[in-house]
DRENDO-1510 file (C-alpha; in Angstrom, 1 decimal, always signed):
<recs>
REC; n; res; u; v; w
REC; 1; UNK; -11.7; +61.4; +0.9 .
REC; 2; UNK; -14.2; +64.0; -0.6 .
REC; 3; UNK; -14.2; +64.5; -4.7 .
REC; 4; UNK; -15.4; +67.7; -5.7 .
REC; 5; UNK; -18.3; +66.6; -7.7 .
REC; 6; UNK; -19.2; +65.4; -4.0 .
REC; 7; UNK; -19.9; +69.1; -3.2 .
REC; 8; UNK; -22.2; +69.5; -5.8 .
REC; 9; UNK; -22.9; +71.0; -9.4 .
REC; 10; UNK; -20.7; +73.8; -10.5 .
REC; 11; UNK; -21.5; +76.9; -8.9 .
REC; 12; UNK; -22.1; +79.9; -11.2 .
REC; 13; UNK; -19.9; +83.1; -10.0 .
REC; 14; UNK; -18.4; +86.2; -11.4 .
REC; 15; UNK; -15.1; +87.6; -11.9 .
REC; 16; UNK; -14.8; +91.0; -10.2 .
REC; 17; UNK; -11.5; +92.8; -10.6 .
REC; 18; UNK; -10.5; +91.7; -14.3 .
REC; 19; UNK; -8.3; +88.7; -14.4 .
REC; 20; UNK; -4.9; +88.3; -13.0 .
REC; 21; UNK; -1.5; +89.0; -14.5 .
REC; 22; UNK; -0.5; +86.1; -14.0 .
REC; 23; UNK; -2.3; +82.3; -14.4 .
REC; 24; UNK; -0.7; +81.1; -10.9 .
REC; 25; UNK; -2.5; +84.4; -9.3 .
REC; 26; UNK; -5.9; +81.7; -9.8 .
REC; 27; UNK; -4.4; +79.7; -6.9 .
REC; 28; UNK; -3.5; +80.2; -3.6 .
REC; 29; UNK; -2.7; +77.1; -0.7 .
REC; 30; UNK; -4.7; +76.3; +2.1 .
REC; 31; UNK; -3.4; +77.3; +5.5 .
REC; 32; UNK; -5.4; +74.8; +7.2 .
REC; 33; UNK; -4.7; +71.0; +4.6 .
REC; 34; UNK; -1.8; +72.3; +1.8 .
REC; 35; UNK; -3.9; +71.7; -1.0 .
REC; 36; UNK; -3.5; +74.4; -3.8 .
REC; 37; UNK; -7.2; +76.2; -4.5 .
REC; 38; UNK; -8.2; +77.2; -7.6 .
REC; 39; UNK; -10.2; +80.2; -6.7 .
REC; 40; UNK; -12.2; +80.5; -9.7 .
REC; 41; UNK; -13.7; +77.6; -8.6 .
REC; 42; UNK; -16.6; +78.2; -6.0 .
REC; 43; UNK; -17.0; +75.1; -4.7 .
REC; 44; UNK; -13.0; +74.4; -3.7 .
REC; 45; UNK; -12.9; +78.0; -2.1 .
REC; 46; UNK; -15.5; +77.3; -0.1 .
REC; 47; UNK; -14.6; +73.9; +0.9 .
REC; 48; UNK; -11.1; +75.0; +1.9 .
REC; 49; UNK; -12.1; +78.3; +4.3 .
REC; 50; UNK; -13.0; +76.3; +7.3 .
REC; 51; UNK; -10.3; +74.5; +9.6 .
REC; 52; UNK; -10.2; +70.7; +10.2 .
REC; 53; UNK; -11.4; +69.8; +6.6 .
REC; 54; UNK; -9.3; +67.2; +4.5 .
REC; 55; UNK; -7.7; +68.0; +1.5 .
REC; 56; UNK; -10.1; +67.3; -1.6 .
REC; 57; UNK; -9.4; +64.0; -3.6 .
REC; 58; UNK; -7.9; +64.5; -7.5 .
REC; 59; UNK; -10.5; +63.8; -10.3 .
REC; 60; UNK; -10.8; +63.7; -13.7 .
REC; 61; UNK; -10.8; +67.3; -15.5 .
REC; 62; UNK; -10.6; +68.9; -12.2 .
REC; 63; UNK; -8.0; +71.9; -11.1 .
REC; 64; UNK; -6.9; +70.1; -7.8 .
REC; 65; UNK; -3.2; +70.7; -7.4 .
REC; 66; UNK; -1.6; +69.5; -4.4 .
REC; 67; UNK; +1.4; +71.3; -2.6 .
REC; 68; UNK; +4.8; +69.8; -2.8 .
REC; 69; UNK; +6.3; +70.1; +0.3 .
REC; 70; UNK; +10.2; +69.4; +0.6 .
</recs>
């Protein structure tokens, strides 16, 4: 599986919009592996927007979340 310090260093980005109401608003799930996204992080977003990829493996001090399906 891929850890998202595979993909890289940290990719500096900016908010545009202010922040959300809400915290949860950060995340969205993947259409294509289930994995929740943190969208303020660059590196998952862009990871996650093209199909047939795998979901990305948990690490320490990362905001990988995974979707629990019933």
């Amino acid at each position: 599986m891929t850890k998202l310090s595979d993909l890289g260093p940290p990719i500096p980005c900016k908010l545009h919009g202010g922040k959300p109401e809400r915290e949860e608003d950060n995340f969205y799930s993947c259409p294509y592996c289930g994995q929740i996204v943190d969208q303020r992080v660059l590196r998952q977003v862009m990871w996650h927007e093209g199909p047939g990829h795998e979901p990305l493996e948990p690490e320490d001090g990362a905001t990988i979340l995974m979707e629990v399906r019933n």
